[in-house]
KEKE-3310 file (N, C-alpha, C; in steps of 0.2 Angstrom, whole numbers, plus 5000, padded with zeros to 4 digits):
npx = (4835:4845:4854:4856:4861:4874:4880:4880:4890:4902:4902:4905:4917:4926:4928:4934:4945:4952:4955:4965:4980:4990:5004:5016:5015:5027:5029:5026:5023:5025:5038:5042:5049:5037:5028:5037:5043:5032:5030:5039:5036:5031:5037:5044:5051:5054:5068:5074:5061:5062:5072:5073:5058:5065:5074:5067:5060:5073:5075:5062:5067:5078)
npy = (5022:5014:5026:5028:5020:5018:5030:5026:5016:5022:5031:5020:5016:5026:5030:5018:5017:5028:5024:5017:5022:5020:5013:5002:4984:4972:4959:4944:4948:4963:4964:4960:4964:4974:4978:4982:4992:4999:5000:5006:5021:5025:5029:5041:5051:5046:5041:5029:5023:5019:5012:5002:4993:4989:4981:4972:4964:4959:4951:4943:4937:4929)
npz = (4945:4943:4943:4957:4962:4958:4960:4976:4977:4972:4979:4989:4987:4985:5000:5005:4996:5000:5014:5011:5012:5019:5030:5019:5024:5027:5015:5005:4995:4994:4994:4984:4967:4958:4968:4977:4971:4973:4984:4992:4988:4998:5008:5006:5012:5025:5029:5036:5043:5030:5026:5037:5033:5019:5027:5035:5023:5018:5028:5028:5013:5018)
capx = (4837:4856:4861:4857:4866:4879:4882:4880:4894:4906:4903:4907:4923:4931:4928:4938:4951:4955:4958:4972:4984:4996:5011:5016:5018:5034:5024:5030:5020:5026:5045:5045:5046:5034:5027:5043:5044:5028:5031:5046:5037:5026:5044:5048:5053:5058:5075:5074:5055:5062:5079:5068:5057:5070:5078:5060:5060:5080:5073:5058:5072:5081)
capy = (5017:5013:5029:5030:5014:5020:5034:5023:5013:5027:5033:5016:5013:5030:5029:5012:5020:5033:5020:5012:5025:5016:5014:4996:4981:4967:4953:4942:4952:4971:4963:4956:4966:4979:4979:4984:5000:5006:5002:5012:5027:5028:5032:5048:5056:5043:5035:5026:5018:5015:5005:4997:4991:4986:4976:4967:4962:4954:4943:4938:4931:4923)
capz = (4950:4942:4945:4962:4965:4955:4965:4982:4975:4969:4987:4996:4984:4987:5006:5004:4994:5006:5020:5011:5011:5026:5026:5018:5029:5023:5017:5000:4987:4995:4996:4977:4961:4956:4975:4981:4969:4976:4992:4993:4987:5005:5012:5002:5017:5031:5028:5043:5041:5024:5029:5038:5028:5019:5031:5036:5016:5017:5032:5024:5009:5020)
cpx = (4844:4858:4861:4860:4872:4884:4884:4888:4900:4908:4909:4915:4930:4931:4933:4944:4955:4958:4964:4977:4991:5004:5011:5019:5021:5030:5029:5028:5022:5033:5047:5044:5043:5032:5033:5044:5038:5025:5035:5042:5034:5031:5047:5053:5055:5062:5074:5070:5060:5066:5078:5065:5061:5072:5072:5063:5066:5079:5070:5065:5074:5080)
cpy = (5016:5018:5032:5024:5016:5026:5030:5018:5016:5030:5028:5014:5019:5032:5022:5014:5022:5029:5018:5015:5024:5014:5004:4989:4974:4963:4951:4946:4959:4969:4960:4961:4973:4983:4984:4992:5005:5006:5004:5017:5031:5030:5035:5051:5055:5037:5029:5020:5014:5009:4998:4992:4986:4978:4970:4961:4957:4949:4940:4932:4926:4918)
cpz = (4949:4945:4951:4965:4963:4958:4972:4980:4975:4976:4992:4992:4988:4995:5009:5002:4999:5011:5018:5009:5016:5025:5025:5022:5026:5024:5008:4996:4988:4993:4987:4971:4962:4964:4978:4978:4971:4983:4995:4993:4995:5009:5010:5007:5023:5030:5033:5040:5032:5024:5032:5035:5023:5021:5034:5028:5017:5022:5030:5019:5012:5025)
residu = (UNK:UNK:UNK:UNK:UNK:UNK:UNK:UNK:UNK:UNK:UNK:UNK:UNK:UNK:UNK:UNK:UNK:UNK:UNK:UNK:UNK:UNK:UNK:UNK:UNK:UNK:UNK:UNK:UNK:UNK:UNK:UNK:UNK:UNK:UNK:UNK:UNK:UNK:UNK:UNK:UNK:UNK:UNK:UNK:UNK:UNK:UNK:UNK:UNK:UNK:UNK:UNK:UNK:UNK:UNK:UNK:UNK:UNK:UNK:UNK:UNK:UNK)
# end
């Protein structure tokens, strides 16, 4: 009986996982610190989105 929950579990996590692969949206905790470095990396390869980004985060500040 555990390891059929256990499985059922492992299922409903990695189905959750999967979704949250998006790109990041400027809020206080993406725009401060450690957030900030790993919400840069979903911009490898769009300057633009990332300047953006960016530029969201410097309004927040101010």
């Amino acid at each position: 009986m555990k390891f059929k929950v256990s499985v059922v579990c492992i299922i409903g996590l990695s189905i959750a996982l999967v979704g949250c692969d998006s790109v990041p949206e400027a809020n206080t905790v993406n725009c401060s610190g450690r957030g900030m470095e790993q919400s840069l990396t979903a911009f490898k390869n769009d300057e633009a989105a990332r300047q953006a980004f960016i530029d969201k985060c410097n309004a927040l500040v101010n």
